[in-house]
N, C-alpha and C positions, 0 to 999 in steps of 0.2 A: 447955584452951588450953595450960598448962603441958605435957603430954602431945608435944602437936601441937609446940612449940617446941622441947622436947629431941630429938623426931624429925627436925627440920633442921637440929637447930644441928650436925652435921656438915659438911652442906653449906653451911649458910648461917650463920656464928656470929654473933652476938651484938656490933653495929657500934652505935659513940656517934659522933655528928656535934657537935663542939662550935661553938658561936655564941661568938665574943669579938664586945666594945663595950666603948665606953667606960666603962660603970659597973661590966661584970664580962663573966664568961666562963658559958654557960652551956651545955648539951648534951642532945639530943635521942638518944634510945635509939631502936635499930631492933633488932628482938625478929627471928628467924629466919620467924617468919612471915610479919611483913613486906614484910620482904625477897622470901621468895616470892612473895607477893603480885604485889609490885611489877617484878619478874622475869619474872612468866607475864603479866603485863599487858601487859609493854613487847614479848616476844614475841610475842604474839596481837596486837597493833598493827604491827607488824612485818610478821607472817603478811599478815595484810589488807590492808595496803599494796602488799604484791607480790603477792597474787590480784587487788587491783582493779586494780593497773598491768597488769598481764598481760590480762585480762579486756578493760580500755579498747585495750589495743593490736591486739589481735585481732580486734575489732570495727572498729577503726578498719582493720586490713588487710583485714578480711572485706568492711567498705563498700567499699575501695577495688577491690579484687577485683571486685565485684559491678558495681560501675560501669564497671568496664571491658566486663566481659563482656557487659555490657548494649551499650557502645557496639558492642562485637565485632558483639554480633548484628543490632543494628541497619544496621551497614555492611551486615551479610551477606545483611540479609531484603533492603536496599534493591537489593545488585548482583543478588541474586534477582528482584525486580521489576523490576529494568531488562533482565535476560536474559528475562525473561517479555514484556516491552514488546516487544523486539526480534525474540523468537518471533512473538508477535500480528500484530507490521508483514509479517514475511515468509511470514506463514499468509496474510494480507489479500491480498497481492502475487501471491501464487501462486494463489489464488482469483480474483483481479480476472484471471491471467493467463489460467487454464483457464476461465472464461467467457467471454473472449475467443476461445480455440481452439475453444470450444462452438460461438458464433457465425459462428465463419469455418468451422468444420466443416458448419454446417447451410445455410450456405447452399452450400457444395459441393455438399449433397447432394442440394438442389433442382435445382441445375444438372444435376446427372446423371441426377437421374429425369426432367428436359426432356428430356436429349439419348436417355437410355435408347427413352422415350416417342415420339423422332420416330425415328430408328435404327429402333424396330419395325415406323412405319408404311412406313418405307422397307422393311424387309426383307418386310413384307406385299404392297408393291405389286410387287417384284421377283418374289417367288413368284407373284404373280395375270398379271405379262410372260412371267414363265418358263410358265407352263400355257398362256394363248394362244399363246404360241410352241410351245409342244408341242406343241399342236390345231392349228394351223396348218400345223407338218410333217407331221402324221399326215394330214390331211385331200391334202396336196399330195401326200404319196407313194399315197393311195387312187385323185388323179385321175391319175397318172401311169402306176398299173399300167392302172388305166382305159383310158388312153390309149393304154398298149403292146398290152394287146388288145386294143383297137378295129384298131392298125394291122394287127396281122396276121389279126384277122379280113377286113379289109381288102386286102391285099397277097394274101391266099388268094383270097376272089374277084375283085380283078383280075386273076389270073394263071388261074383258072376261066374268064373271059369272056372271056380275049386268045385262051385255045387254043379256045374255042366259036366266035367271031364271028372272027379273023385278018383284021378288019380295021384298018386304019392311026389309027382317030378314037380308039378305048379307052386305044390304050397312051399319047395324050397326054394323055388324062383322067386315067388312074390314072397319071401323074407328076406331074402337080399336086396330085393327093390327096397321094403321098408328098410333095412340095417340102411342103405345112404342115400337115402333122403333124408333120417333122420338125424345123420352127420352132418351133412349140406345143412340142417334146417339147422343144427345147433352153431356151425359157425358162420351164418348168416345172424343167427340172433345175436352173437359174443361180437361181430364186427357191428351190428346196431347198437349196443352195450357200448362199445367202444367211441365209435361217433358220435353217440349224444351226448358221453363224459367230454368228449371236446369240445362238444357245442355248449356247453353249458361252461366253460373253464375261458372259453373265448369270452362268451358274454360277458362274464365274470371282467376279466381284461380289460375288455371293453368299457364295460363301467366305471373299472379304475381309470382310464384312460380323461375317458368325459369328467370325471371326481376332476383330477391334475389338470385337466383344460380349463374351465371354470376355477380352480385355485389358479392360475395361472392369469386369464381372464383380470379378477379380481385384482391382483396386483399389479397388473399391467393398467389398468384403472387410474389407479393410487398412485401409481410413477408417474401420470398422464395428470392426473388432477394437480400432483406438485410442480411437476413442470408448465403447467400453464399459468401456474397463480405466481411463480416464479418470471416464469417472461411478463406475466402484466405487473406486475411491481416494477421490472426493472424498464419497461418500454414509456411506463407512465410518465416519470419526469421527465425522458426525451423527448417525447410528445407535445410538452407542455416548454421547453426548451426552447424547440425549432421552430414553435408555433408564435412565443414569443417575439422571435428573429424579426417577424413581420413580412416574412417572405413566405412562395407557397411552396409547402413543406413537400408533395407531390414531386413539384419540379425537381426538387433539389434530389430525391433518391431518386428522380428517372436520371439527371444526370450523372451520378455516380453508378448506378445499376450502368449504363451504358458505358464508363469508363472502365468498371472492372464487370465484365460479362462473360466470365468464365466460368467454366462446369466443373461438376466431380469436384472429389474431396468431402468431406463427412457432413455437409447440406446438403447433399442432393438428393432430391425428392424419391420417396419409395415409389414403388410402382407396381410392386407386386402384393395382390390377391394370395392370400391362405387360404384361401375357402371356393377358391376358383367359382364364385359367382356375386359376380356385380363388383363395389366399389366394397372396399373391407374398411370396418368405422376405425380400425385400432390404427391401418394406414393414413387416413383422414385426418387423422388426431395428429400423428407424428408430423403429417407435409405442414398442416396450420403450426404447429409448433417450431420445424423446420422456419417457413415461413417469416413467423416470427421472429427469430434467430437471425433469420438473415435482413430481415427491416434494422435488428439493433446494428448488425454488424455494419451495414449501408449506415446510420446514422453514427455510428464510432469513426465511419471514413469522413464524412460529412461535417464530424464536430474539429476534425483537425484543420480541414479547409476553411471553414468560419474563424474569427476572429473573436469565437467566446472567450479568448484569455484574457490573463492581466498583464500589460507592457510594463507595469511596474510592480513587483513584488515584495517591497518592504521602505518603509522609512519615508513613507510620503503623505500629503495629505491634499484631496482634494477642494481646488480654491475659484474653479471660474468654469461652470458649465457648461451645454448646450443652449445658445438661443441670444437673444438680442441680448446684447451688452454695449453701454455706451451711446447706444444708438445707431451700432453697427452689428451684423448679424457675426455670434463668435458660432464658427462653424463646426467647433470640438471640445471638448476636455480638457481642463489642465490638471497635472500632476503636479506637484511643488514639493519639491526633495534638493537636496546639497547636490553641488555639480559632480559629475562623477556616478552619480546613480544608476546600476544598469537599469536597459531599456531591452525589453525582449518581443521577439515574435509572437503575437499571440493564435497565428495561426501558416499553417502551410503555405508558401509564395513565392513570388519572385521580383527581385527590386529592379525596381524599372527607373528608380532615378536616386541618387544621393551626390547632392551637390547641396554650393551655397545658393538659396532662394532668396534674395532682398529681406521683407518682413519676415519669414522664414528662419531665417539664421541658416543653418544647419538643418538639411529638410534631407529624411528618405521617404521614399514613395514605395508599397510593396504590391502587387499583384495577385489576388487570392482568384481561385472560383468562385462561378457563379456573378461575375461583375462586381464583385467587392474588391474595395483598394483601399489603403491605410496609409494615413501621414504621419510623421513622427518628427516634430519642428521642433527650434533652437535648441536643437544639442551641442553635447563639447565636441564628440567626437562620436565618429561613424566608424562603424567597424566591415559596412557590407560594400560590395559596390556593385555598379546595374550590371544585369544580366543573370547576377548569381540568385541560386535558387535557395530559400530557406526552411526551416522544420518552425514547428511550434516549439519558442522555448530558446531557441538559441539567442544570443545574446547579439544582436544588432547595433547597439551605441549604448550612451552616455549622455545622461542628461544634463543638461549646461544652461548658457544664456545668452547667446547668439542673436541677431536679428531681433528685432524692434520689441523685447522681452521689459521687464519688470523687478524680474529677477528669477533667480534660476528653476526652472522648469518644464515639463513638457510637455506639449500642444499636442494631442493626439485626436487625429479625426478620422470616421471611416465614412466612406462612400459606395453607394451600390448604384451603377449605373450614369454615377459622375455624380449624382445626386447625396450631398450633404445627411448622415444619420445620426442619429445621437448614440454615439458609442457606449452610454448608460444601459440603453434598449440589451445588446449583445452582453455588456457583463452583468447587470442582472440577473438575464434570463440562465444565465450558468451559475449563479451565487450558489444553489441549494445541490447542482449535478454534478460538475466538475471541481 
């Protein structure tokens, strides 16, 4: 100790603190160790004070930081969702528009295979006038050579019997023979006159007729061109949609084709021939179009039974994905909104279970085609019960904080075939469609 004390009393020497009172004066020794002591103490308190100030303040700028950035992102997801709204309404509008131009296009097109279909039987009957008139002339210039040899076989032996017989009775016989032959021959020529002006006024007709078929033709083209670059624009994103799904896109419209496999009504395939030989292109054209029409219409059935919607439509923000969390597999989505947030069907179903589930809280179970099932966990409140059948969009519960939660939100996961998906995959693939 004494060692330790001569070693700081450079630094530190050797301090009396003296006590006066009134009965005396009295004084307390501070040895260099002391002192030291008392030195590296007050420093090391010192010290501390300004790492835990520093410490507290940094956390306090880091929360305030953080909460900002949170509201940041929040503005941001929500003007996100409202540009996504706004997309949705003008994908709708343009679809409501182009099934509109479907229907005004298809019924053009009936009208033109009317008008195609009597036009042919017109130009049938014209060709079946033009060939009797043709028979008609050929037969008339047949009696007419006919008749010119007769005359002059004719006119040879009266002229044979005038120089044999000289007398006066023949040569008024054989003028009356020429007087009507000569009449016969003039209105055999006035009815060939007459038949070739028709044959020549058909043909005429005629041409007009092929002119308006071919104009006719032409625009029947032009309706055909637009409606097919119309169906592939509008088939393309559903294509790429369903394909996303991760299921196979086949199955899914044989299923539907076989649910709804009803005939008639304004897709049903043409069948008839204008030209009554072989397969007619302008028919061909129409069934592929048809066709078409009806793959969207099967995929419009399709997209209400998938579950491409949003369960949650405003005022949330997503906070705990698909996939390993914890060290435990999180088998869905969470939405994180105020309690009370609706929570909607995102596709056509049937709830097969809405009780309380332990971890769960508040759990419904929905039922879709094609082996798809959707969960909808720790809600406040359920608004469906099993058995009943739901639409896309109807309003099922309320998000809350039930069952082994965190805070209020909700656990949405879908499954195909019992098998766990990441419900990302399905809203996605509808972000740019729906």
């Amino acid at each position: 100790m004494n060692k330790v004390n001569h070693l700081l009393e450079r630094v530190f020497p050797e301090q009396r603190l003296f006590l006066r009172s009134e009965t005396g004066t009295r004084f307390i020794r501070l040895s260099p160790l002391t002192q030291a002591l008392g030195w590296t103490g007050s420093a090391a308190f010192i010290a501390w004070s300004i790492i835990a100030t520093a410490v507290l303040l940094m956390d306090s700028i880091g929360s305030g930081n953080m909460r900002d950035q949170a509201q940041r992102d929040k503005r941001l997801y929500e003007q996100r969702l409202q540009t996504l709204s706004e997309e949705r309404d003008a994908r709708a509008a343009e679809a409501a528009a182009a099934q509109e131009r479907f229907n005004l296009a298809l019924s053009e097109i009936s009208e033109m295979q009317s008008e195609l279909l009597a036009s042919e039987e017109r130009r049938k009957e014209f060709e079946t006038g033009i060939g009797v008139i043709q028979a008609t002339l050929r037969r008339t210039m047949g009696e007419r050579d006919k008749a010119k040899d007769s005359l002059e076989t004719m006119l040879a032996a009266a002229q044979e019997d005038q120089n044999a017989s000289g007398s006066g009775a023949a040569p008024a016989q054989t003028n009356a023979t020429l007087a009507f032959l000569t009449s016969e021959l003039s209105r055999t020529a006035a009815e060939r006159d007459l038949v070739a002006q028709n044959a020549v006024e058909a043909e005429r007709f005629a041409q007009d007729m092929l002119y308006e078929a071919r104009l006719r033709d032409e625009r029947n083209d032009q309706i055909f061109r637009q409606l097919e670059d119309a169906v592939t624009i509008s088939l393309e994103p559903l294509d790429k949609m369903f394909a996303k799904s991760g299921m196979s896109v086949d199955h899914i419209l044989d299923q539907v084709r076989r649910g709804y496999s009803g005939q008639g009504g304004p897709l049903t395939p043409l069948i008839l021939s204008t030209r009554g030989q072989g397969p007619d292109p302008d028919a061909e054209r129409a069934n592929n179009i048809l066709s078409e029409l009806d793959r969207m219409n099967l995929y419009r059935i399709a997209a209400q039974k998938m579950p491409f919607g949003m369960p949650v439509k405003s005022g949330f923000r997503f906070t705990s994905g698909f996939g390993s969390r914890w060290g435990r597999m999180h088998n869905g989505t969470d939405f994180a909104a105020p309690i009370g947030t609706p929570v909607y069907a995102p596709a056509d179903g049937v709830v097969i279970s809405a009780s309380w589930s332990s971890g769960y809280g508040r759990l419904i179970k929905i039922q879709h085609e094609f082996g798809i099932e959707t969960r909808y966990a720790h809600l406040s409140r359920m608004n469906v019960q099993k058995g009943q059948r739901v639409s896309r969009g109807d309003r099922i519960g309320d998000i809350g904080n039930s069952g082994r939660s965190t805070g209020p939100h909700l656990h949405y996961e879908v499954r195909v075939g019992g098998k766990p998906i990441n419900p990302m995959v399905y809203i996605k693939a509808a972000k740019d469609v729906l």
